[in-house]
C-alpha positions in Angstrom: -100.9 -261.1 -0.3 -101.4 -261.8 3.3 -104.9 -262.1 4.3 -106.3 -263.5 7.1 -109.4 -264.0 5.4 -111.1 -262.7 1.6 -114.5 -263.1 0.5 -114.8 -266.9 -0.6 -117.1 -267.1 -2.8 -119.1 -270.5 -5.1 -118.7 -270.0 -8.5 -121.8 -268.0 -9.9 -124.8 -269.2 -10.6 -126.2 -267.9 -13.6 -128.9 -266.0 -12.0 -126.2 -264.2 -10.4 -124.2 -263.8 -13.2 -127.5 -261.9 -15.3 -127.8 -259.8 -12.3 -124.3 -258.7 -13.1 -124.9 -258.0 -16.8 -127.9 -256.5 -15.7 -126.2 -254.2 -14.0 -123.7 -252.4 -16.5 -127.3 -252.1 -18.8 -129.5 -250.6 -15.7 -129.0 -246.5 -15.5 -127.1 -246.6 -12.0 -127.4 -243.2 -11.6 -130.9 -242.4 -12.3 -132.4 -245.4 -10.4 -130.8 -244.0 -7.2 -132.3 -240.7 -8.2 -135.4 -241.8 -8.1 -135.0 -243.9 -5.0 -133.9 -240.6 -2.9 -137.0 -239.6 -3.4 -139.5 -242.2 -3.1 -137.5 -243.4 0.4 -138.3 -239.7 1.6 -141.8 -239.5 0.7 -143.7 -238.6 3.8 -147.1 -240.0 1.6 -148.6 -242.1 4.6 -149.8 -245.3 2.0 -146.4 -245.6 -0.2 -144.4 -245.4 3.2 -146.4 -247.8 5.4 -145.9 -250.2 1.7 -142.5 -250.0 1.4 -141.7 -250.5 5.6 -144.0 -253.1 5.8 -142.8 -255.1 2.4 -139.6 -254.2 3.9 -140.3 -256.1 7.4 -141.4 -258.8 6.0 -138.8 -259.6 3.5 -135.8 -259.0 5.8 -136.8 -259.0 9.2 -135.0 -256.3 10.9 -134.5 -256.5 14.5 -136.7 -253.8 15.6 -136.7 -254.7 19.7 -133.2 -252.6 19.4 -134.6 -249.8 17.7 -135.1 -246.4 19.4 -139.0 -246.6 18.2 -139.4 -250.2 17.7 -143.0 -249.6 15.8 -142.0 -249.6 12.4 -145.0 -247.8 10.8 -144.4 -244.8 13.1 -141.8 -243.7 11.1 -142.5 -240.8 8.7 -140.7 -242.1 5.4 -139.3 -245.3 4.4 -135.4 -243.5 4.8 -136.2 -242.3 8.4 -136.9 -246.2 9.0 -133.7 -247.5 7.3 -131.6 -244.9 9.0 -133.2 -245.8 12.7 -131.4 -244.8 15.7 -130.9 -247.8 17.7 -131.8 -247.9 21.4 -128.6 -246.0 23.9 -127.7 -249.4 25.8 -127.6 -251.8 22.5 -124.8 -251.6 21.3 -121.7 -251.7 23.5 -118.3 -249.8 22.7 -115.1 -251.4 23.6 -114.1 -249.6 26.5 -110.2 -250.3 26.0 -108.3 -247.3 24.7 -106.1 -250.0 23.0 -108.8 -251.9 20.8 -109.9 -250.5 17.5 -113.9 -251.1 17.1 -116.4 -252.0 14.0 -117.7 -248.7 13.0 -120.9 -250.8 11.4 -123.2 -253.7 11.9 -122.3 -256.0 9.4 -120.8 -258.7 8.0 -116.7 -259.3 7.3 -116.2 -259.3 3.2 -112.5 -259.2 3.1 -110.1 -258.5 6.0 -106.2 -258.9 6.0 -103.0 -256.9 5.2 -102.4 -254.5 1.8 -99.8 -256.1 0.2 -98.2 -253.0 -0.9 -100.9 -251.3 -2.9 -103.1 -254.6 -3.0 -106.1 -255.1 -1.3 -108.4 -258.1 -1.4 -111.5 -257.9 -2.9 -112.9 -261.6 -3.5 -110.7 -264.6 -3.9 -108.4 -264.2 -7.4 -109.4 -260.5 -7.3 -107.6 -257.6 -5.5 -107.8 -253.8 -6.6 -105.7 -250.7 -5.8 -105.7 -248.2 -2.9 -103.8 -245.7 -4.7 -107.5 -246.1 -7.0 -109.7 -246.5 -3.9 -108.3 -243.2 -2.8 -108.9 -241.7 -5.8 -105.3 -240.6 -6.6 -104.0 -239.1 -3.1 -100.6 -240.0 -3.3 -99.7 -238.9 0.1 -102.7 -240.6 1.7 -102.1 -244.1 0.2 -98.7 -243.5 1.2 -100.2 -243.6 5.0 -101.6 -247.1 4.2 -98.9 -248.9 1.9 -98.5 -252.5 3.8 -100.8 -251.4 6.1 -104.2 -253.4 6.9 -107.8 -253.4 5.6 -111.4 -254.4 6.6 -114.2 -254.6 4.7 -117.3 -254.5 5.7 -120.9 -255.2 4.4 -124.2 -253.7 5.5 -127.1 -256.2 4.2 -130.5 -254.9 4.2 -131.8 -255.5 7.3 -128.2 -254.1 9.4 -128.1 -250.9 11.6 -127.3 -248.2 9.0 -125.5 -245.9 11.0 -121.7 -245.6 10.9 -119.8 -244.8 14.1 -115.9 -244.0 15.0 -113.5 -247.2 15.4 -111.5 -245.0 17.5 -111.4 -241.3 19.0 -110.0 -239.2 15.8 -110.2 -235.9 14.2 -111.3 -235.4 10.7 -108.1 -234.3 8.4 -109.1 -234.7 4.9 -112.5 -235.7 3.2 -113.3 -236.2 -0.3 -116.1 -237.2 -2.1 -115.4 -239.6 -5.5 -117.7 -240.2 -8.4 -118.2 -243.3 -10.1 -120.9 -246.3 -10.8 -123.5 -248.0 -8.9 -122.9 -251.4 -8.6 -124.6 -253.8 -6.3 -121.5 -254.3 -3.4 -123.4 -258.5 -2.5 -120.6 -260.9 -3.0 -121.9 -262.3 -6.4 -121.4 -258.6 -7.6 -118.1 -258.4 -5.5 -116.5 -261.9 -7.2 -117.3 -260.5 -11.0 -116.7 -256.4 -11.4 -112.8 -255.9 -11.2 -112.1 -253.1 -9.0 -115.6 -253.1 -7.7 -114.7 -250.8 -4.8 -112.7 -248.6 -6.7 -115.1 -248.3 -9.3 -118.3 -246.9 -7.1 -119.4 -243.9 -5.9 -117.6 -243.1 -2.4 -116.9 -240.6 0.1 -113.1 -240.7 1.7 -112.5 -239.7 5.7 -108.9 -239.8 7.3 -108.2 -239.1 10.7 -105.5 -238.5 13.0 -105.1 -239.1 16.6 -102.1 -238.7 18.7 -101.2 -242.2 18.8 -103.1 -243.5 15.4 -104.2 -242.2 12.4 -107.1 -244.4 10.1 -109.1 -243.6 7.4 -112.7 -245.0 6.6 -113.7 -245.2 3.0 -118.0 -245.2 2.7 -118.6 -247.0 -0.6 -121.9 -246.5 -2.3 -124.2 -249.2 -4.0 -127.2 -249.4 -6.5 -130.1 -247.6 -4.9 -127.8 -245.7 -2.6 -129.6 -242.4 -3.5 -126.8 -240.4 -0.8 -124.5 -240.7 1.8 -124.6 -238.6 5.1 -121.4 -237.4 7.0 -121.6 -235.6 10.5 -119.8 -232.8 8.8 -120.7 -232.5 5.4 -124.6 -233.4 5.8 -126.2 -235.5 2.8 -123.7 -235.6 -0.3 -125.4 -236.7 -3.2 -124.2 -238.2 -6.7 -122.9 -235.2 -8.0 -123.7 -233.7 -11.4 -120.2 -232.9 -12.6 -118.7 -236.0 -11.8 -115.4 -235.3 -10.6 -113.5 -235.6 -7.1 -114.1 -232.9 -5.0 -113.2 -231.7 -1.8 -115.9 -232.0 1.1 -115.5 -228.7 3.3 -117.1 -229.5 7.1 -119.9 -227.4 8.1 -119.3 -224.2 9.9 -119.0 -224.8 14.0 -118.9 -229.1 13.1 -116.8 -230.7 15.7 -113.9 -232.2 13.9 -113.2 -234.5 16.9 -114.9 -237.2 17.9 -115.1 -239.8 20.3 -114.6 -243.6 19.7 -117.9 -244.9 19.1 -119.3 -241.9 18.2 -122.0 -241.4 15.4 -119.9 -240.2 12.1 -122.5 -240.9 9.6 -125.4 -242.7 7.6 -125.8 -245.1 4.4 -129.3 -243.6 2.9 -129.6 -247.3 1.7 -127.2 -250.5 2.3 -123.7 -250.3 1.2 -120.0 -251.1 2.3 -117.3 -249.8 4.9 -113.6 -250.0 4.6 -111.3 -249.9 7.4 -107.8 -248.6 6.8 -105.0 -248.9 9.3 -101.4 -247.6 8.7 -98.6 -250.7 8.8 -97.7 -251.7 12.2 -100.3 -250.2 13.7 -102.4 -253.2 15.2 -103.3 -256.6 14.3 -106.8 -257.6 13.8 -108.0 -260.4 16.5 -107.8 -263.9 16.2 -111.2 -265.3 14.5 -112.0 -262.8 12.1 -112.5 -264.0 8.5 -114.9 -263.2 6.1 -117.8 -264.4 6.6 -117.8 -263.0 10.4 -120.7 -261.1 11.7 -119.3 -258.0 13.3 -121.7 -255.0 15.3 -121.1 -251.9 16.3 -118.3 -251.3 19.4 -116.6 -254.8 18.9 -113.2 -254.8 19.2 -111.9 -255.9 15.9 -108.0 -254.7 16.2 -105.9 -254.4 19.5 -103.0 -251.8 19.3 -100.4 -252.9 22.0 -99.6 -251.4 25.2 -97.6 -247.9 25.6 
């Protein structure tokens, strides 16, 4: 598998390793219930707790925020989910470069060796299973190229359009909770095929992506710009996400496409032969909003 650069990871410590355990015990699903509605609560004392525990532990930049005072926010999701300010984040004004759609950090990034991706080092999963079964759409990507892309904590957690595009497909996927931090990432095979995730391909008249929103532990919902907040779904199967009446299906490169209602993961899909990714990118590599991270060539 070609990779220009995959998670690498120290062997795990055994703190990490009980986490993971801990993990496949907790009730995924009901954990992130109940954080989907404590992270709304509009109660003045819990909220003000939980953003200011927040602050402290992970120190968000909040001089780029839209409202920079942290406390003014009405719950403890409307804070995580902050617009930042219009002029702090700049989008790659070359119609030719393909951008981050996140702050974040680089995971894995490289080619699909066939149906391969990269996951951690010795670890690789399938896109035909990240995809949930679309046959025609992992046909799109076969040899293609992949990104992926982690949110920590105290990241921007808005997503926004590598490229101009219009929506073609969405589906939502079922499936577990697992913490997506690289201890978690280097011990659950087919971590990314395993959790919870919402599928968006695009075409555009020269390029045609996909982004692939992967949920986490204490992800209590994902939020598209079409479909609104989708939520673990009681009858846990894939389903087809229908865009809202009057949604624009077409939008701009850099655009706002949607939210992680707590941190999560990103993955970039490109079609073979598309573009290459720049030179310098590995894992490891802290990416924001806008960046050029691909170049298509010239017409």
């Amino acid at each position: 598998m070609t990779q220009q650069g995959s998670a690498a990871v120290a062997p795990p410590t055994l703190r990490a390793r009980l986490f993971v355990i801990l993990q496949y015990l907790l009730p995924q699903h009901a954990l992130s219930r109940l954080v989907w509605h404590v992270a709304r609560s509009r109660r003045v004392p819990l909220k003000n707790f939980l953003i200011s525990r927040f602050v402290k532990r992970f120190a968000p930049d909040m001089s780029e925020a839209q409202e920079p005072a942290a406390l003014r926010y009405c719950s403890f999701n409307e804070f995580f989910t902050r617009a930042l300010r219009a002029d702090a984040r700049r989008i790659d004004a070359d119609p030719n470069a393909i951008a981050s759609p996140v702050d974040g950090t680089i995971s894995a990034i490289g080619r699909i060796a066939g149906d391969a991706l990269m996951q951690a080092k010795d670890r690789s999963y399938s896109l035909t299973a990240l995809l949930a079964g679309s046959a025609a759409t992992s046909a799109r990507f076969i040899d293609g190229s992949f990104a992926t892309l982690y949110l920590a904590p105290f990241n921007y957690h808005r997503i926004h359009m590598p490229a101009a595009g219009t929506l073609r497909a969405a589906w939502y996927v079922p499936g577990r909770l697992f913490s997506v931090n690289a201890a978690t990432a280097a011990s659950v095979a087919g971590l990314f095929a395993r959790n919870e995730r919402i599928v968006c391909v695009f075409d555009d008249a020269s390029l045609g992506f996909a982004l692939v929103l992967v949920g986490a532990l204490f992800v209590g919902s994902m939020s598209t710009h079409w479909h609104g907040d989708v939520t673990p779904a009681t009858a846990r199967r894939r389903c087809e996400l229908q865009a809202a009446q009057h949604a624009e299906l077409r939008l701009a490169k850099g655009a706002e496409l949607g939210r992680f209602n707590m941190g999560s993961t990103v993955i970039l899909l490109l079609p073979k032969g598309v573009a290459d990714w720049l030179p310098g990118l590995a894992a490891g590599s802290r990416v924001v909003v806008g960046q050029a991270l691909a170049r298509r060539p010239a017409p």
